[in-house]
C-alpha positions, -999 to +999 in steps of 0.1 A: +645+476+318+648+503+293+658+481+264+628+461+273+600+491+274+619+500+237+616+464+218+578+465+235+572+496+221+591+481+187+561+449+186+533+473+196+543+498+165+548+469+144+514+457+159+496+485+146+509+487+115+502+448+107+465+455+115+464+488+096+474+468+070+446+445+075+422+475+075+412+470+111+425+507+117+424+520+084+409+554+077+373+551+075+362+560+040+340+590+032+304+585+018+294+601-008+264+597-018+251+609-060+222+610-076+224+607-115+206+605-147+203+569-162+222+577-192+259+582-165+249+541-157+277+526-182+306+548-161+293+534-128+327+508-131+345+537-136+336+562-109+335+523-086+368+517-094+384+550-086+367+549-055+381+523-044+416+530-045+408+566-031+391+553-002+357+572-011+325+552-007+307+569-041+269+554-040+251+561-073+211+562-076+196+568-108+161+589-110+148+611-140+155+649-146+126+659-128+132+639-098+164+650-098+153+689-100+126+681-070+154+672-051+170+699-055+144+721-043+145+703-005+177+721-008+202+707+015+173+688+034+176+661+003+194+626+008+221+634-015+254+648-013+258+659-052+233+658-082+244+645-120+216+656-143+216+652-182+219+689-185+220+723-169+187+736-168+172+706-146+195+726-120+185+759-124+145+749-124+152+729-093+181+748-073+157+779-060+176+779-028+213+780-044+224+751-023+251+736-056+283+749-061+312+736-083+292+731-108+311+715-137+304+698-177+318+660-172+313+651-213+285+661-238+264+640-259+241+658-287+204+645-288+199+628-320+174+608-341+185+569-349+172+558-375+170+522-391+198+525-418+175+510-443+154+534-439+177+567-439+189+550-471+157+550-485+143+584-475+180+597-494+191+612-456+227+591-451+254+613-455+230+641-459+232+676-448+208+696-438+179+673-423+152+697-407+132+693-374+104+699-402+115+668-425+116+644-395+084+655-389+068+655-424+083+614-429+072+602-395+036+621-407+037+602-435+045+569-417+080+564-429+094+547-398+076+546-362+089+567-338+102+564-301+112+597-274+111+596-241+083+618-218+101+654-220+087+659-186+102+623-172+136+625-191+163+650-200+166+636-239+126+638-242+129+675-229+164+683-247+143+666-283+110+687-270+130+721-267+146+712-303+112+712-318+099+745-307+130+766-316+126+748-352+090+752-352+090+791-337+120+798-367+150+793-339+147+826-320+179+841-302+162+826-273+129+813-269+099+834-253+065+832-238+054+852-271+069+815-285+051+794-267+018+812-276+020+809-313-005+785-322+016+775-354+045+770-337+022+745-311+004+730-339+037+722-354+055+706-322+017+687-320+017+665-350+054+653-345+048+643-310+015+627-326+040+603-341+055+587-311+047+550-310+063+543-276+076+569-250+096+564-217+106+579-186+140+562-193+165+571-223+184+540-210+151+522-204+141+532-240+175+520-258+169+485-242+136+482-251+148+489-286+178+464-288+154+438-271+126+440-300+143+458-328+109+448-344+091+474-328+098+505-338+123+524-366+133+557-351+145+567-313+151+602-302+182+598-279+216+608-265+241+600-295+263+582-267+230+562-263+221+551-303+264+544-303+251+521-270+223+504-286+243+500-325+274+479-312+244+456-291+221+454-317+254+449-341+267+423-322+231+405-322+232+402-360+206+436-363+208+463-386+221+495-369+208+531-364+219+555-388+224+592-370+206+620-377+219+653-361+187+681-369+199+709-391+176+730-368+168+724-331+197+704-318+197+699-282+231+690-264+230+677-234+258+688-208+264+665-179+272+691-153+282+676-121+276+695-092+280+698-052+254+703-030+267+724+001+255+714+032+286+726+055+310+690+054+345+699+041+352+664+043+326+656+012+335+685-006+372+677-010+361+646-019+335+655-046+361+677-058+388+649-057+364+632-080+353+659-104+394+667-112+394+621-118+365+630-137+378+656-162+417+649-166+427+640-200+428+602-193+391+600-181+380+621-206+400+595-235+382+568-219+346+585-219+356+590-254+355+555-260+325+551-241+309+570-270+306+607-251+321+640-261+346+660-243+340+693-263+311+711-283+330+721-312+337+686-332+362+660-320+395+648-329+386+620-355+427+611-355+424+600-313+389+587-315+384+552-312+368+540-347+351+508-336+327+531-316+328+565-337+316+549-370+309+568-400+288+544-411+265+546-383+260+583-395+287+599-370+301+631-378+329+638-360+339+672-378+302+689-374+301+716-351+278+708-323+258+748-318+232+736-293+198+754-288+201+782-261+187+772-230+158+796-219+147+814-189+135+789-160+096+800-164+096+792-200+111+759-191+081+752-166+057+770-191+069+747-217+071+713-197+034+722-187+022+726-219+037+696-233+020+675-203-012+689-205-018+701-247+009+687-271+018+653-261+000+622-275-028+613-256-028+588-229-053+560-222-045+540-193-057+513-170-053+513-137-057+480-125-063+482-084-054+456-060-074+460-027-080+421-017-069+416+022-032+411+018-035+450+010-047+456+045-030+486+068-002+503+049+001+487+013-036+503+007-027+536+023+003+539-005-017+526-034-042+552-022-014+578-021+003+572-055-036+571-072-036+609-056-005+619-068-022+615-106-055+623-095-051+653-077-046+683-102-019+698-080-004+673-064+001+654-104+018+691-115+041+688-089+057+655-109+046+670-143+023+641-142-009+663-152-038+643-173-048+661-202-075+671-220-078+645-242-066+619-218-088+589-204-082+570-173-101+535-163-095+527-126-105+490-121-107+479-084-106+441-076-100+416-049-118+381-056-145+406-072-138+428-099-151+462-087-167+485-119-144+506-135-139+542-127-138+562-161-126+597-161-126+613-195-102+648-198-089+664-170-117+684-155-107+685-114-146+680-106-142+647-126-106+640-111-118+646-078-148+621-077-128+592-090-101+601-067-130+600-039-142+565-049-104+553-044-100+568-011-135+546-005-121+516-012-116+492+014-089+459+014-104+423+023-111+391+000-092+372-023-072+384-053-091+378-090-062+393-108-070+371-140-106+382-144-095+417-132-066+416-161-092+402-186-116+428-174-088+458-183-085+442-217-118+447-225-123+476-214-098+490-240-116+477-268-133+506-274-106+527-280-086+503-300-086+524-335 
């Protein structure tokens, strides 16, 4: 009877471990859940792949710097278990409540100008030293090449490019200062280059496709080196001329990647965020990220170990060049700075809001549009997001269902003005068909005016 309990006991153990095999008892694997800047997309396989053989269920989403930094101030309240940001001081504007820890640089990647190699060739700048924030400024003035950035209150390279151009423009300070920020030369300066952007972006990925899509459309992008290296072996391998890199003399932004927990008590996530920080930085990881075009160190690389058919000298890498990044400031002359680029120094906007409120809008799809039209509208609520119209700004709101409604034209940013247009969408009311043709052709027309 004994031997027979024992040999059952044998088939139930092997039992078990036939269906552990199978993964009907295996360990169930720990989420963790990261929010990241669009630029960490490309190592998505990466981070996936480790995952997977360390039984961690890593989910990625991708939002901009400054949704990144709102989370961060719901403090452990957000829906994230760790944040990725482009750089460092999108964590200290957002992190008021001190909820990250472990806190770490995962690669670098120095914000540069691409610039059709024709061009660079022309203007005498390949293999050039000493290429001022001043000089980009004065050739895209003088309409040497069209020029591309990204919102610097949307996106970390738009900011990390913005910040560049005031330390050039204020002299590069030890650190800049309100007294900075207050010098109409040194704003009248940052002004006209940001006059010169052709197409901006809430995206730097966003941005780099658009480029390598219509190569035709512009000449110059302010992005991420990893990011022109991105868009040079695409547009490369699609039979376009490359981008030849520009690192500014003056005013070079770097951004650092940090990766970081946020603590909200489960020991479980943290050794497992940690677990993936060490995959993150060992030597091999950091080879590989090399090849993905991203640095592992500020001072220079090792030109011997890196991988020529992405570092290319002819593409204007400089592999020797000691990266000295702009210091980053104190956290209210980041917000001073951001707000003053949203509401004086960037290009104005003219936009059209095109409205849809026939009757498939009914119920909740009208409350939301009516929501999102007050986040822009409402003065406070729109410098929440860094969204604020400015001065110089014009907005057409054009309601329509199988009517087109009259358009709604505010003209600056006074919050009187703001107010009543935002008081004529909360009016609005869903039912009818949907004209979105004569709507549409109705926008078009309505930008006519404006068109020089």
């Amino acid at each position: 009877m004994r031997r027979l309990i024992l040999v059952a006991g044998a088939v139930v153990v092997a039992i078990v471990f036939a269906l552990v095999g199978v993964g009907l008892f295996a360990p169930a694997k720990v989420p963790l859940s990261i929010v990241a800047g669009s630029e960490n997309k490309t190592l998505e396989p990466l981070i996936l792949d480790w995952a997977s053989r360390n039984n961690i269920d890593v989910n990625l989403t991708y939002l901009g710097s400054v949704d990144i930094s709102r989370e961060l101030e719901t403090g452990t309240a957000g829906s994230y278990d760790a944040v990725w940001p482009a750089q460092s001081l999108w964590i200290a504007l957002g992190d008021s409540r001190k909820v990250t820890k472990h806190s770490q640089s995962i690669l670098r990647s120095p914000v540069v100008l691409g610039l059709r190699k024709s061009i660079a060739e022309r203007l005498g700048w390949v293999r050039r030293q000493g290429i001022s924030v001043q000089m980009i400024a004065d050739a895209a003035t003088a309409d040497q090449f069209r020029l591309a950035m990204t919102s610097a209150t949307q996106s970390n390279s738009g900011a990390s490019a913005y910040f560049g151009f005031l330390y050039a423009m204020a002299g590069n300070p030890d650190v800049l200062t309100m007294d900075n920020l207050s010098d109409p030369a040194v704003l009248d300066g940052v002004r006209q280059l940001l006059a010169q952007v052709d197409r901006s972006s809430g995206s730097s990925g966003w941005l780099k496709d658009s480029l390598v899509a219509n190569p035709a459309a512009y000449d110059a992008i302010f992005n991420y080196e990893s990011t022109v290296l991105e868009a040079n072996q695409a547009l490369t391998e699609a039979g376009e001329e490359p981008l030849y890199i520009i690192y500014p003399a003056n005013g070079l932004s770097v951004a650092d990647s940090p990766l970081a927990y946020i603590d909200k008590g489960d020991a479980t996530k943290e050794a497992a965020f940690l677990k993936l920080q060490d995959f993150l930085l060992s030597p091999e990881t950091q080879h590989t990220l090399s090849d993905l075009g991203r640095r592992s160190g500020l001072v220079g690389m090792d030109a011997q170990t890196a991988n020529p058919a992405v570092w290319k000298a002819d593409w204007g890498v400089d592999l020797t060049r000691d990266i000295a990044p702009v210091p980053t400031p104190g956290s209210d002359v980041i917000g001073e700075a951001l707000t003053l680029y949203q509401t004086e120094l960037r290009k104005p906007s003219l936009t059209v809001w095109v409205l849809d409120v026939s009757g498939s809008m009914g119920g909740n799809p009208i409350a939301k549009l009516k929501t999102a039209m007050g986040l822009l509208l409402d003065k406070q609520a729109a410098a929440v997001n860094l969204l604020q119209p400015s001065r110089r700004d014009v907005t057409i709101i054009i309601p329509f269902n199988d009517q087109v409604g009259k358009a709604i034209v505010v003209k600056g940013s006074d919050p009187a003005d703001l107010a009543a247009a935002l008081a004529q969408v909360n009016q609005l009311e869903a039912g009818g068909g949907t004209d979105l043709y004569g709507a549409l052709a109705d926008a078009l027309q309505a930008l006519q005016p404006y068109k020089d």
